[in-house]
C-alpha positions as CSV (number, residue, x, y, z in Angstrom):
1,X,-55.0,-16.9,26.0
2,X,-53.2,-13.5,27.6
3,X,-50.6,-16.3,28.9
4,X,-50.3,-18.0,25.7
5,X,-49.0,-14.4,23.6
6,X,-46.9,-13.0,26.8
7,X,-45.0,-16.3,26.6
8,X,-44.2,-16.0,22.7
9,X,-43.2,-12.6,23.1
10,X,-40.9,-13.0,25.4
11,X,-39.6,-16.1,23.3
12,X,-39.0,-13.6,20.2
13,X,-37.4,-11.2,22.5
14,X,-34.7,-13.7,24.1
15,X,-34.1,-15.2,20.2
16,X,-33.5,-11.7,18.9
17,X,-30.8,-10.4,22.2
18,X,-29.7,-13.5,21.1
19,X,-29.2,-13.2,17.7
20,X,-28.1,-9.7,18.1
21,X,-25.2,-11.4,20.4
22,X,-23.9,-13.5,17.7
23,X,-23.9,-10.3,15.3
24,X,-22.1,-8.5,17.5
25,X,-19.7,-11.6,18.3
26,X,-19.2,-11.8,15.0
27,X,-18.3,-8.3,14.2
28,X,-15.8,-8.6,17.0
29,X,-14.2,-11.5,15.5
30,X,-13.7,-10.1,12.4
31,X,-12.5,-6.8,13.5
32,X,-9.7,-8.8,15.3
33,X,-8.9,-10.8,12.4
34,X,-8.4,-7.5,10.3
35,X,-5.9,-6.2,12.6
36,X,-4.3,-9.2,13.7
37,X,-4.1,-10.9,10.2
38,X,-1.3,-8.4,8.6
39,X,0.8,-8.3,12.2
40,X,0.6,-12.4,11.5
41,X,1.7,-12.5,7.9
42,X,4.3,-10.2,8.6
43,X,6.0,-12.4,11.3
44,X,5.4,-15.7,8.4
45,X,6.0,-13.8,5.8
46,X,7.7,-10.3,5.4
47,X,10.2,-10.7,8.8
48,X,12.3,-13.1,7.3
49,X,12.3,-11.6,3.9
50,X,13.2,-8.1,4.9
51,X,15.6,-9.9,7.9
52,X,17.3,-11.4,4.4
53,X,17.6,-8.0,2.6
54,X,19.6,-5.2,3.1
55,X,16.6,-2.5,3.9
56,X,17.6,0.6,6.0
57,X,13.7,0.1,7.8
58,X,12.6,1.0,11.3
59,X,10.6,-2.7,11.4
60,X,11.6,-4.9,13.3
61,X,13.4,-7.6,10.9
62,X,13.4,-10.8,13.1
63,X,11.7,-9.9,16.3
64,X,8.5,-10.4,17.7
65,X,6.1,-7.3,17.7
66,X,5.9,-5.7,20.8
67,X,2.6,-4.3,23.0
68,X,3.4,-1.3,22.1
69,X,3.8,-1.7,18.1
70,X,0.3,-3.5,18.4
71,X,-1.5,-1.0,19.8
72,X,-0.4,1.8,17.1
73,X,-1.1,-1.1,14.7
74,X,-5.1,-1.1,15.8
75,X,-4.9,2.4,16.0
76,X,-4.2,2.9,12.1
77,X,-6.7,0.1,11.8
78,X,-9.4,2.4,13.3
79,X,-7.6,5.1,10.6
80,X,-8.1,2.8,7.8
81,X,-11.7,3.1,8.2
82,X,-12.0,6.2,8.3
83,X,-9.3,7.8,5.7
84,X,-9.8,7.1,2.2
85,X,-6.2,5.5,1.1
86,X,-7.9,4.5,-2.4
87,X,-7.1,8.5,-2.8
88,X,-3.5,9.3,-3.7
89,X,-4.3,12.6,-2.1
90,X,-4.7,11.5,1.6
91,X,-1.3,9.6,1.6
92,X,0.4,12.9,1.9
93,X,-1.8,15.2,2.9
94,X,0.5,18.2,4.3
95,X,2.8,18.2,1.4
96,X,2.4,20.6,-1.1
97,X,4.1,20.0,-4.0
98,X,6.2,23.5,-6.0
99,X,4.0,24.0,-8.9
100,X,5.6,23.6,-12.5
101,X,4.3,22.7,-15.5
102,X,3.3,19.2,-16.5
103,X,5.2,17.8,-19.0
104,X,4.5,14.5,-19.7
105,X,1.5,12.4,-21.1
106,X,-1.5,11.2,-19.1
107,X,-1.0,7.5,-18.7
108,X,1.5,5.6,-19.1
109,X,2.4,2.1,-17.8
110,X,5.0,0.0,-15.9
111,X,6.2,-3.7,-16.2
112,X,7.4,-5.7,-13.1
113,X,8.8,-9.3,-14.4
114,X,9.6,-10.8,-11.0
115,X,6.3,-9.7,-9.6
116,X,4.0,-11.0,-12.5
117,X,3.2,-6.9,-13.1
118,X,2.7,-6.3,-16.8
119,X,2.0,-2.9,-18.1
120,X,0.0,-1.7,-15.3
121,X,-1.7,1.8,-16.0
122,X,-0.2,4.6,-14.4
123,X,-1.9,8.1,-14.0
124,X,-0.4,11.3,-14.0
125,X,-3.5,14.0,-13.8
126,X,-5.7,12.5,-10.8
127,X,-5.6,10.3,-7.7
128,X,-8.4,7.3,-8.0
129,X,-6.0,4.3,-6.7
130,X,-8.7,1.7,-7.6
131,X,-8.6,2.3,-11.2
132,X,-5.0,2.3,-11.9
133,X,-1.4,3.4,-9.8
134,X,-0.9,7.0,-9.6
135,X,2.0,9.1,-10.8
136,X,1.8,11.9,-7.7
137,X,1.7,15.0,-8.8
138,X,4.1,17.6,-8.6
139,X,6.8,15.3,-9.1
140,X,8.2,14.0,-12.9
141,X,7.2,12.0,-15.6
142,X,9.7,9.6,-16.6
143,X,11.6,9.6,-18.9
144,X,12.0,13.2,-17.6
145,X,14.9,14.3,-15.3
146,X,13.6,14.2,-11.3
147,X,11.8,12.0,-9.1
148,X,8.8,9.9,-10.3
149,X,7.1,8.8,-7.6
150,X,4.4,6.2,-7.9
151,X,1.9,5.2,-5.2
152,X,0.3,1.6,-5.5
153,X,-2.2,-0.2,-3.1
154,X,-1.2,-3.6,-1.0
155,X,-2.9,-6.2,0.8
156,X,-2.4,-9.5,2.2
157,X,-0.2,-11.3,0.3
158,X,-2.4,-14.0,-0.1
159,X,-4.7,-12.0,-2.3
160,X,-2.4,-10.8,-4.4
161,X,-3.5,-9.8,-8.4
162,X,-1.5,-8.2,-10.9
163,X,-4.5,-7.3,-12.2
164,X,-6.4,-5.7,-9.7
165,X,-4.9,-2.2,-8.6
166,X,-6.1,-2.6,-5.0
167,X,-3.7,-5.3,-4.7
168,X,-1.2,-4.4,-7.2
169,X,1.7,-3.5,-4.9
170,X,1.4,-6.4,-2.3
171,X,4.3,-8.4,-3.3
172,X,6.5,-5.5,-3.8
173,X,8.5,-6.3,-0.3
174,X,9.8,-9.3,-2.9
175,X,11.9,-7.0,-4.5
176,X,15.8,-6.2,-4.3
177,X,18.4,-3.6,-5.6
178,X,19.4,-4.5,-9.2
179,X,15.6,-5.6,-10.0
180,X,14.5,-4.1,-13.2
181,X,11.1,-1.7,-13.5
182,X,9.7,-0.8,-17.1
183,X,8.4,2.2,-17.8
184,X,6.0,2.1,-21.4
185,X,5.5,4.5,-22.9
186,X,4.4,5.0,-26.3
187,X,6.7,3.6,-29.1
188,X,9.4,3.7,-26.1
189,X,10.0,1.5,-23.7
190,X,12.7,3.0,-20.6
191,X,14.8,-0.3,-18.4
192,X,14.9,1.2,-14.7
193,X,17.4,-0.7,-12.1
194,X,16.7,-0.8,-8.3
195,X,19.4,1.0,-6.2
196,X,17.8,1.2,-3.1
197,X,15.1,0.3,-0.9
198,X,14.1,1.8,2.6
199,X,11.4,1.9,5.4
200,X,9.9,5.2,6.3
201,X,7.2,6.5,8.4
202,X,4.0,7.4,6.8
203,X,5.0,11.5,7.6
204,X,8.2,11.3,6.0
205,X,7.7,13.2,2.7
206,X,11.8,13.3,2.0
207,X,10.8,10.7,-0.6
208,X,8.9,13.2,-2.9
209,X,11.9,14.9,-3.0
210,X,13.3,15.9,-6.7
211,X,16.4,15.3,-7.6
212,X,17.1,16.2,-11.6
213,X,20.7,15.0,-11.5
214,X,19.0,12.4,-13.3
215,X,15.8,10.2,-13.9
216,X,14.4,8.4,-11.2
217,X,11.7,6.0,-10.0
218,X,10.0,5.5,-6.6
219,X,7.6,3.3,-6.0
220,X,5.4,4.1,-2.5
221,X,3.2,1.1,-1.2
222,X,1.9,0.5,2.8
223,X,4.1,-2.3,4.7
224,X,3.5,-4.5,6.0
225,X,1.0,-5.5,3.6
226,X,-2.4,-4.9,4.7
227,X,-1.2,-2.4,7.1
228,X,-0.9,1.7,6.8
229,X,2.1,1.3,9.7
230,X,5.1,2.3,7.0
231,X,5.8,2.9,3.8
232,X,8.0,0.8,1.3
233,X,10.1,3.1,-0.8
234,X,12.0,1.7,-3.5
235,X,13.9,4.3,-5.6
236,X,15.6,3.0,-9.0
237,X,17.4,4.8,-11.7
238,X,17.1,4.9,-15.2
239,X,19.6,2.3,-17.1
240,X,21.3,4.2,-19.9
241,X,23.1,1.3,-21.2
């Protein structure tokens, strides 16, 4: 009878190292498919596109990603975990806006015809990415003279919804200079034109930068999509005609 329970035992003991293999396995898998799958859309995808466009970026536009590039792509996917980018606040951490008084109202919307984007919420007095796109602040409130910049999540492209804000800025890299961005606000509705569009490294905080020669627009989203590698800047002006 001693035989008989020693024998089950050890039978439970090799199906659960077992089963804790597969777990493990599979945790591995998908790990690998998180990082590889945005370095794969952007050779399918974005590479061609931005190859197309005329975008002063520091990607590679029709090349093939090197080791090198790969590596500091699994690095920020380690990052990704561990940094809260549903925060406005962590995109920029170091930068420290001059203080001046708010002058603007509290939400207010924007509308994105070629990207399917119609009157997404915008905030201008807290950071929560998840529950709308977030005017940063310390820089202007359109219609106001300066630079309003606007940070919006991506992802894959493939799960792209104009609805959801944790996807809202995935098919931005779709857009080109002379593409129009709405701003709502109440009673009012301001036409903004795309003038130019750049790749910059997620420390570069030039693109906060004001500028009250006249009112402008910047949207700020990762690229590629599903990565925090860069950050898609695209700057428009408003159209006074």
């Amino acid at each position: 009878m001693a035989k008989y329970y020693y024998k089950t035992s050890t039978v439970n003991l090799k199906k659960l190292f077992r089963l804790l293999g597969a777990l493990l396995i599979a945790a591995g898998a998908l790990m690998l498919m998180y990082t590889f799958a945005p370095i794969l859309s952007w050779q399918i995808y974005f590479a061609p596109i931005f190859a197309s466009q005329n975008i002063e970026s520091p990607i590679p536009k029709t090349t093939v990603l090197d080791a090198s590039q790969i590596s500091t792509l699994i690095a920020q996917a380690r990052n990704n975990i561990i940094i809260d980018y549903s925060n406005a606040a962590n995109w920029y951490p170091n930068y420290n806006p001059k203080d001046g008084k708010k002058t603007g109202p509290d939400l207010y919307s924007i509308s994105i015809k070629k990207l399917g984007i119609d009157k997404a919420e915008v905030s201008t007095v807290d950071y929560d990415l998840t529950k709308h796109t977030v005017n940063y602040q310390g820089t202007a409130i359109p219609p106001n003279s300066g630079n309003a910049v606007i940070f919006g999540h991506s992802t894959l492209p493939q799960l792209f919804n104009p609805k959801d804000y944790k996807t809202i800025f995935s098919t931005a890299y779709k857009l080109q200079v002379g593409d129009e961005i709405l701003v709502n606000l109440p009673q009012i509705t301001y036409k903004y034109k795309v003038f130019s569009i750049i790749v910059v490294d997620p420390e570069n905080t030039s693109v906060l930068e004001q500028n009250y020669g006249d009112s402008f627009l910047t949207l700020i989203t990762c690229t590629p999509p599903g990565t925090v590698w860069k950050r898609l800047v695209i700057k428009a002006k408003l159209d006074k005609i």
